[in-house]
C-alpha positions as CSV (number, residue, x, y, z in Angstrom):
1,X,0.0,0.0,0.0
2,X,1.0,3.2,-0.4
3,X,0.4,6.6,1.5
4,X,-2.2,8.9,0.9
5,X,-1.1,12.1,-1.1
6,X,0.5,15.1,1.4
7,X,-2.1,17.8,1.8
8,X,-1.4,21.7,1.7
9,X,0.0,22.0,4.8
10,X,0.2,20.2,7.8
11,X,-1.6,20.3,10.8
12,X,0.9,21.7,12.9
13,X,3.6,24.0,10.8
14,X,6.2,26.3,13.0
15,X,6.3,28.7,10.2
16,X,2.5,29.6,10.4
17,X,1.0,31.1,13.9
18,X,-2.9,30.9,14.3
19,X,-3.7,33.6,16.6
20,X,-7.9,33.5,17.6
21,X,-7.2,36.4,20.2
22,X,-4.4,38.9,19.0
23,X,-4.2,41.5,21.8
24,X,-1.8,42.5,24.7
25,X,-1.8,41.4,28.4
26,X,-1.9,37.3,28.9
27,X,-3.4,34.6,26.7
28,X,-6.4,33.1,28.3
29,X,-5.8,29.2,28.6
30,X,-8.6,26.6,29.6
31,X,-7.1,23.4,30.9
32,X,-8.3,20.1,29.9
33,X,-7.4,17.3,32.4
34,X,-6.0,19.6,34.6
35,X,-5.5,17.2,37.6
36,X,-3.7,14.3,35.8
37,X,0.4,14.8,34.8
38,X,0.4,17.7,32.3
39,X,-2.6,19.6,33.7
40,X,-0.6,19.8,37.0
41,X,2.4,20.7,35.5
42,X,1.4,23.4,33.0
43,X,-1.0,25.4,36.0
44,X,2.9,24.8,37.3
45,X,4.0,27.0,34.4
46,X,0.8,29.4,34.4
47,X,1.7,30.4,38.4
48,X,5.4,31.0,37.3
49,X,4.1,33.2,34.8
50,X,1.5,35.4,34.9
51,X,2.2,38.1,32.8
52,X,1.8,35.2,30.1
53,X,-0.7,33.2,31.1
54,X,-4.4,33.4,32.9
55,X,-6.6,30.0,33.1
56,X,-10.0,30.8,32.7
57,X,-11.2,27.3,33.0
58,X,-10.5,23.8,34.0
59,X,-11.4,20.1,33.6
60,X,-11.0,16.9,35.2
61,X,-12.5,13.7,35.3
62,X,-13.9,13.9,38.8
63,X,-11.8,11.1,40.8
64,X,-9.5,14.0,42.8
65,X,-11.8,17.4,43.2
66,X,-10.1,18.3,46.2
67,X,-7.1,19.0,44.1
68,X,-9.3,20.6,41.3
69,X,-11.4,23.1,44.0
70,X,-8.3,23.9,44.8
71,X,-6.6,24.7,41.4
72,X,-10.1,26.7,40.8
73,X,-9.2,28.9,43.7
74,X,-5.9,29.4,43.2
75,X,-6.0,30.1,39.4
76,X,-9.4,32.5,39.9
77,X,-11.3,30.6,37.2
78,X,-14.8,31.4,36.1
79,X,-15.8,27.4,35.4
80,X,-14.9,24.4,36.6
81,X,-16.4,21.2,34.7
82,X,-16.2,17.6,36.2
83,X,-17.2,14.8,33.6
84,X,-18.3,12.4,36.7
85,X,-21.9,13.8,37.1
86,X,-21.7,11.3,41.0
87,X,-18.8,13.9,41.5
88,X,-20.3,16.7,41.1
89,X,-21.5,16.6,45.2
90,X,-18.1,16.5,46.3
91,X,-16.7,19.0,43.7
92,X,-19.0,21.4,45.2
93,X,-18.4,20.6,48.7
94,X,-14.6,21.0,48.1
95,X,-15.1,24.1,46.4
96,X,-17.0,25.5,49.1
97,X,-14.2,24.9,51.2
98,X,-12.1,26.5,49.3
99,X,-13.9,29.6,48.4
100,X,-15.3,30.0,51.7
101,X,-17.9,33.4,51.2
102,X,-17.1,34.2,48.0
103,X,-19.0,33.6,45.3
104,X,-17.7,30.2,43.5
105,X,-17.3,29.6,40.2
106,X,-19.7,28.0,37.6
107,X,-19.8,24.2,37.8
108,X,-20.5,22.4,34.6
109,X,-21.3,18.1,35.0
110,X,-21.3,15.4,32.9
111,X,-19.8,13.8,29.6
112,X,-19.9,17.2,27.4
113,X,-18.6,19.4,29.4
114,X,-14.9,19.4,28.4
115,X,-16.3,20.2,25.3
116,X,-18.4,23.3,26.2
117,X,-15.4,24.0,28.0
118,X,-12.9,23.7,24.7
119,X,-15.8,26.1,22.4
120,X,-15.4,28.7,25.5
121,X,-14.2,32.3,24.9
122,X,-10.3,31.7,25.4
123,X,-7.0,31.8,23.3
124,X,-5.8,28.2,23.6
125,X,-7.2,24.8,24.7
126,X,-4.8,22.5,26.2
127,X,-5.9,19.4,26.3
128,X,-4.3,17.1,28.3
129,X,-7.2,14.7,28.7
130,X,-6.1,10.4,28.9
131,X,-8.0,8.2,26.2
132,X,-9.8,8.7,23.1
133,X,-13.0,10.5,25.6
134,X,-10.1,13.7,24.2
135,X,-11.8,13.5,20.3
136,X,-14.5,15.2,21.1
137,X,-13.1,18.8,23.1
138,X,-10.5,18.2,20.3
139,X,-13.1,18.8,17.5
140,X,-14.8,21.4,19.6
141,X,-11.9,23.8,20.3
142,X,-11.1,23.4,16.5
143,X,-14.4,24.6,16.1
144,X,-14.5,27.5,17.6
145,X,-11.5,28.7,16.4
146,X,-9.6,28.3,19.8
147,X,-5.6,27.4,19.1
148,X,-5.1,24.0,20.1
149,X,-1.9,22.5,22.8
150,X,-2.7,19.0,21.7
151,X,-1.2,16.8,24.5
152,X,-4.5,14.1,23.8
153,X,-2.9,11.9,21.2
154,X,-5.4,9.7,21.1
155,X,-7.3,12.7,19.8
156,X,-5.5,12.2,16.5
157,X,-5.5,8.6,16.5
158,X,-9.1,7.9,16.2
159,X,-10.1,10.5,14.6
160,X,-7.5,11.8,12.0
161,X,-9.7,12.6,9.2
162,X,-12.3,14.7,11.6
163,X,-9.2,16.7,12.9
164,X,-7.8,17.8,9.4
165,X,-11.4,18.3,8.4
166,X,-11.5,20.9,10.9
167,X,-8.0,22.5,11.8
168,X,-6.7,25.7,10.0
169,X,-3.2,25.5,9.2
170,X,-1.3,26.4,12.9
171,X,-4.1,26.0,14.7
172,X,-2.5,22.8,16.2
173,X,0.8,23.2,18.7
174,X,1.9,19.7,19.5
175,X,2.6,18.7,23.5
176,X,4.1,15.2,23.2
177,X,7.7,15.5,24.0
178,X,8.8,13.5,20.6
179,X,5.9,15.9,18.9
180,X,7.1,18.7,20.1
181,X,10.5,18.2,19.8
182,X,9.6,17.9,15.7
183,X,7.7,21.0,15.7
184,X,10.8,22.9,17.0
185,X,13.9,20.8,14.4
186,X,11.0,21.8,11.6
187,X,11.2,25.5,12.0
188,X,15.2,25.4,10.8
189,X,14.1,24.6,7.3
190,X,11.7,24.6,4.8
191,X,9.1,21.5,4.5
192,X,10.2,20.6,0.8
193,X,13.7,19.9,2.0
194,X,12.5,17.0,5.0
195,X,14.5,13.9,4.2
196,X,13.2,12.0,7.0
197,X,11.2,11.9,10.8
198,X,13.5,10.0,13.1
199,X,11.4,9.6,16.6
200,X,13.4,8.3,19.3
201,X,12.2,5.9,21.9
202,X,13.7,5.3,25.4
203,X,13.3,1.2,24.4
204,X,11.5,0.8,27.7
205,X,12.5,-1.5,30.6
206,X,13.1,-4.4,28.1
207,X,15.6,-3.0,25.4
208,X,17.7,-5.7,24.1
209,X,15.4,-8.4,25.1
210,X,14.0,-11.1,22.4
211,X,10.4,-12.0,21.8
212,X,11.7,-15.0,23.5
213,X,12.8,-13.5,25.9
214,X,9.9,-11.0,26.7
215,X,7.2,-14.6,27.0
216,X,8.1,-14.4,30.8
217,X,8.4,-10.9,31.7
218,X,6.0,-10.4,35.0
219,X,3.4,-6.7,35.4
220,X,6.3,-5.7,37.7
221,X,9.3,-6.0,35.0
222,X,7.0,-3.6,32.6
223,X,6.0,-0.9,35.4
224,X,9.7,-0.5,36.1
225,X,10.5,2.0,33.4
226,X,14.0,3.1,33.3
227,X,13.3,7.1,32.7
228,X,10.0,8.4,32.8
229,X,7.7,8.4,35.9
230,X,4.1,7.9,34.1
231,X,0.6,6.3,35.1
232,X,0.5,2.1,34.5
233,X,-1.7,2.3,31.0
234,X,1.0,4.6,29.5
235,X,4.5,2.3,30.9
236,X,3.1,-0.6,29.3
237,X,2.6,0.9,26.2
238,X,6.4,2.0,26.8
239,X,7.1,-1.9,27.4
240,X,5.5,-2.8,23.9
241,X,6.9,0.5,22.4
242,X,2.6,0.8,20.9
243,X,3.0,4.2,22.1
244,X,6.0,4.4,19.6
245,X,3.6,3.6,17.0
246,X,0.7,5.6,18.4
247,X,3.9,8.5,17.7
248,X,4.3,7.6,14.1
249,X,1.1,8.2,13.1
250,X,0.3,11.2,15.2
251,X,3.5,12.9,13.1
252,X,2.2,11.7,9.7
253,X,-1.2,13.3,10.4
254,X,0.9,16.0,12.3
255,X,3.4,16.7,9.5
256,X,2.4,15.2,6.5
257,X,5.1,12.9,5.8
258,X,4.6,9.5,4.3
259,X,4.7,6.6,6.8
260,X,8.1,5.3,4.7
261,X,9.8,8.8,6.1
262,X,9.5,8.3,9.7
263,X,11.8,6.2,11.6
264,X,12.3,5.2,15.2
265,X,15.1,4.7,16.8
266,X,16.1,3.9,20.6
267,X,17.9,6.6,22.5
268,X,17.7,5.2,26.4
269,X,18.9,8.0,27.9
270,X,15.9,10.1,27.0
271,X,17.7,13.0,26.2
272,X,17.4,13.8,22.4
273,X,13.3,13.8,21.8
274,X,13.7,13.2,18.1
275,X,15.2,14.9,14.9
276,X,14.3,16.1,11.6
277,X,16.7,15.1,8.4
278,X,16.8,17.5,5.9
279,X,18.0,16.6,2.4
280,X,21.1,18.4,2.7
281,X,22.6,15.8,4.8
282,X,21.9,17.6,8.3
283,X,19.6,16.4,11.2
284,X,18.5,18.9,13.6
285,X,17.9,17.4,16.8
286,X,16.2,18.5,20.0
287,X,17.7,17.7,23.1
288,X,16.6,18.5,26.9
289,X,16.8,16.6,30.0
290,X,13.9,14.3,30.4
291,X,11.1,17.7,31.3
292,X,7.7,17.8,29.9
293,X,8.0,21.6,31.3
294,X,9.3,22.4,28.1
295,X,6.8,20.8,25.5
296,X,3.9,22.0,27.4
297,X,5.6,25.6,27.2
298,X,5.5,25.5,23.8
299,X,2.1,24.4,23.6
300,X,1.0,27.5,25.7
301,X,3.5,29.8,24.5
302,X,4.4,29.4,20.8
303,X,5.5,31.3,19.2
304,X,7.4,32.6,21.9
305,X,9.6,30.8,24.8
306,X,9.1,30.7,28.2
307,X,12.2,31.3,29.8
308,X,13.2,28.7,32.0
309,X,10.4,26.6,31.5
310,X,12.6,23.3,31.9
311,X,16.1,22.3,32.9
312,X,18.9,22.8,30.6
313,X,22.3,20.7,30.3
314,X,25.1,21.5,32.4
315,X,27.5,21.2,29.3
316,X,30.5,21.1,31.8
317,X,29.8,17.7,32.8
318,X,30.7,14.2,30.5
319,X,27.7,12.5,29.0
320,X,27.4,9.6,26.3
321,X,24.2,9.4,24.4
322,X,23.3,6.1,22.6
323,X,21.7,4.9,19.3
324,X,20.5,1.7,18.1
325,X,17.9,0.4,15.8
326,X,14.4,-0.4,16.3
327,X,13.7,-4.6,16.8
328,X,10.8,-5.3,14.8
329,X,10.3,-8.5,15.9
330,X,10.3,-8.2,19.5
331,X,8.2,-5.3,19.4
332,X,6.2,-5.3,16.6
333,X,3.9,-2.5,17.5
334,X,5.7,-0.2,15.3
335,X,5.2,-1.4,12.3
336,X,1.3,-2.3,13.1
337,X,1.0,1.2,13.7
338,X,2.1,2.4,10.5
339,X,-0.3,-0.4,9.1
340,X,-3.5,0.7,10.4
341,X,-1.8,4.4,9.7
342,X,-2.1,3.5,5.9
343,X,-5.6,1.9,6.1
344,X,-7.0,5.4,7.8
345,X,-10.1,5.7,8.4
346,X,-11.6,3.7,12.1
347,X,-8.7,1.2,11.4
348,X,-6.3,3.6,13.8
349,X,-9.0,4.0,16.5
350,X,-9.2,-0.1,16.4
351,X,-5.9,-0.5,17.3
352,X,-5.7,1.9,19.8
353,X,-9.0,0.4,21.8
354,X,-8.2,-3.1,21.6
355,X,-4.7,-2.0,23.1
356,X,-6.2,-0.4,25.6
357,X,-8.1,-3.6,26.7
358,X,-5.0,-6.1,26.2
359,X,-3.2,-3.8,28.4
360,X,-5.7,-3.7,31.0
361,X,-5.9,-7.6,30.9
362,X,-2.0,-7.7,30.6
363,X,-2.1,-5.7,34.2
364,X,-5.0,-7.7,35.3
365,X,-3.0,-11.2,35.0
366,X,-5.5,-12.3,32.3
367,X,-3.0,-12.1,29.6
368,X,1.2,-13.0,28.9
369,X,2.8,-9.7,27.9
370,X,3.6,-10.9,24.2
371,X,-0.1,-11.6,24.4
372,X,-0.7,-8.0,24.1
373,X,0.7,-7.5,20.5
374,X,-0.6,-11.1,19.4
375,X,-4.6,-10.4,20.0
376,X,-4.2,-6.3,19.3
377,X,-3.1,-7.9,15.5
378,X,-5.6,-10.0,15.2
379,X,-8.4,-7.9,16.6
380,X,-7.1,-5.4,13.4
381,X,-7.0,-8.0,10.9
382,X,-10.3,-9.3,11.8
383,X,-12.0,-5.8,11.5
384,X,-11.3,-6.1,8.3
385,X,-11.8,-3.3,5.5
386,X,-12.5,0.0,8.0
387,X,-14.6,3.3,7.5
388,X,-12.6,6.0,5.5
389,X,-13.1,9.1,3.7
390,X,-15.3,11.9,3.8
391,X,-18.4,9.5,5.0
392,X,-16.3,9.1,7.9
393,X,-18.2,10.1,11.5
394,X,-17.4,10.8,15.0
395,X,-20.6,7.6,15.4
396,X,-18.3,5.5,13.4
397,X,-14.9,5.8,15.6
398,X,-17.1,5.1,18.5
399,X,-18.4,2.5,17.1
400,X,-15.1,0.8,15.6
401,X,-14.1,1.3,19.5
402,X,-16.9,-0.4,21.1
403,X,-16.3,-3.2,18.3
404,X,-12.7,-3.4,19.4
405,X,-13.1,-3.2,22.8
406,X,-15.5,-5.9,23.0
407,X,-13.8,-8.2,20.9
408,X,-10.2,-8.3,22.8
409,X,-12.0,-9.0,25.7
410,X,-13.6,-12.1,24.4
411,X,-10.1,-12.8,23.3
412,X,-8.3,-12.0,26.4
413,X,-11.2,-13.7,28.1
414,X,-10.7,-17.3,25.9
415,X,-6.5,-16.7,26.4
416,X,-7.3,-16.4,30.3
417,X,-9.5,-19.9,30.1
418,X,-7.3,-21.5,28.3
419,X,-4.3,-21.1,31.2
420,X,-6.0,-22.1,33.7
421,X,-7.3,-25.2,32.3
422,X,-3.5,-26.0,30.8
């Protein structure tokens, strides 16, 4: 198969700045997800800064609202929206604590209120939402005209075509570190002269290791990731290196190179977040200590910097930074990815759920960790020819999901049967 023709220009494009809100004084920001990992740390960056940034309204799921009443207070938001609607009690509770006799902000409850939130009057939308629940505030901020600090890959994922539907050329500023770290190598040249993507992975706790040798490999051995501190969905997907492969197509939908232009390689030590190869010869990398202070500043901030928005190297000090190739075989993932990539269309959002359940059975003890990989491949091939093209809807990703979903578990569930008989 081959890839789809380039469009235009890509989705996210360093040389072009979409600015909804041109004006002095701070950018309004509402905050998707604001209680999980990037929410926390870019209100982090908005209190360090407030000449640059003012939150005007945040999100969270609903599981930690003392955290979120308190981020309300302390950013001075006008609304505060809890998907949970059996959390709304408590939300209000905590923020009454909080807020004491003043007046408290507006409360929004239930499934669409990220959304509403997204389409609200502000100049950017991070969302930093977990899980494909991120497609639709995605679409809605597009909508509205809001720029977009895309930390919600899964956003992309499922619903590729309904993104570039919607979003105007710079619209979209990129959080992922390796994302991010593209954006930045792609404003040194000019987009004819790309040679090549090369997206770095850390290789995860089991670099080196065999397929063989990955059959035994215990939920412990794949939680113990070697650089980054992240929640137990995301390290497994490290383990597998899916979320490699999530990466490759998020940047070909990102960027608008063919899938045959965007390599991964392994860099352990974390430090280089990926590279750009320009025709010329040269590769532009970009390199920080392991920090997502820095991508999430240039989600808020572009097309500026934030000074001192994440460590820098201490140059005076010896390092050695390491290189080696991807191994297909034990980690397969990668080249799935760019698969369903190629077949568009639900065939992405497919691979991404029944992932989702695998891993959840993988952590459950219902499923071997090469398991993961083996029914995630043959939950795609059995979905057969997916939905593509303009007929494409936001009912049909759900509903290639739900499919998914509800397919690896009958899988996971038959694997699980079959061990404890054996």
């Amino acid at each position: 198969m081959t890839d789809s023709p380039a469009s235009p220009a890509p989705l996210a494009d360093p040389h072009l700045v979409f600015d909804p809100v041109a004006g002095d004084g701070p950018k309004d920001v509402v905050i998707l997800g604001s209680t999980g990992s990037i929410g926390t740390q870019a209100i982090d960056l908005v209190l360090r800064n407030p000449d640059r940034f003012k939150v005007t309204a945040l999100s969270a799921n609903g599981g930690r609202v003392d955290l979120l009443a308190e981020q309300a207070r302390r950013l001075g938001v006008r609304t505060v929206a809890v998907a949970r609607e059996d959390a709304a009690p408590a939300l209000r509770e905590a923020l009454a604590g909080q807020y004491g006799t003043e007046p408290l902000p507006e409360i929004l409850v239930g499934p669409d209120a990220a959304a509403q939130l997204a389409a609200s009057d502000c100049h950017t939308v991070l969302n930093g939402i977990t899980g494909s629940i991120g497609l639709a505030p995605t679409l809605a901020a597009l909508e509205a005209g809001r720029t977009l600090a895309l930390a919600n890959k899964e956003s992309l994922i499922v619903g590729g075509p309904l993104v570039k539907a919607l979003a105007k050329p710079g619209q979209i500023i990129p959080v992922d570190s390796e994302h991010a770290a593209l954006f930045q190598a792609l404003a040194s040249g000019n987009r004819a002269d790309v040679r090549k993507l090369v997206v770095t992975a850390s290789g995860g706790p089991f670099r080196g290791r065999t397929k063989a040798e990955l059959a035994e490999v215990t939920v412990a051995d794949a939680l113990a990731h070697p650089t980054w501190a992240m929640g137990p969905v995301i390290t497994v997907n490290s383990a597998t290196l899916v979320n490699k492969g999530l990466e490759v197509i998020e940047a070909h939908l990102l960027y608008d190179i063919p899938f045959d232009s965007i390599e991964v390689v392994v860099h352990p030590q974390s430090y280089v977040h990926s590279m750009v190869e320009f025709t010329d010869g040269s590769t532009i990398a970009q390199a920080t200590p392991p920090d997502m202070g820095g991508p999430i500043a240039i989600g808020l901030g572009w097309p500026e910097r934030v000074p001192d928005a994440a460590p820098a190297f201490d140059w005076s000090k010896a390092s050695t930074w390491e290189f080696f190739p991807l191994d297909d075989d034990a980690f397969p993932s990668v080249n799935l990815a760019r698969h369903v990539g190629r077949l568009a269309g639900t065939a992405p959002a497919v691979f991404n759920a029944a992932n989702e359940e695998c891993v959840e059975a993988f952590l459950g003890g219902a499923l071997p960790f090469n398991g993961i990989m083996e029914t995630v491949i043959r939950v795609v091939e059995e979905h057969g020819t997916p939905v593509t093209g303009t007929s494409l809807t936001v009912s049909d990703v759900l509903d290639a999901e739900t499919w998914a979903r509800a397919r690896a578990r009958e899988l996971t569930n038959r694997t699980a049967t079959a061990e404890a008989r054996a």
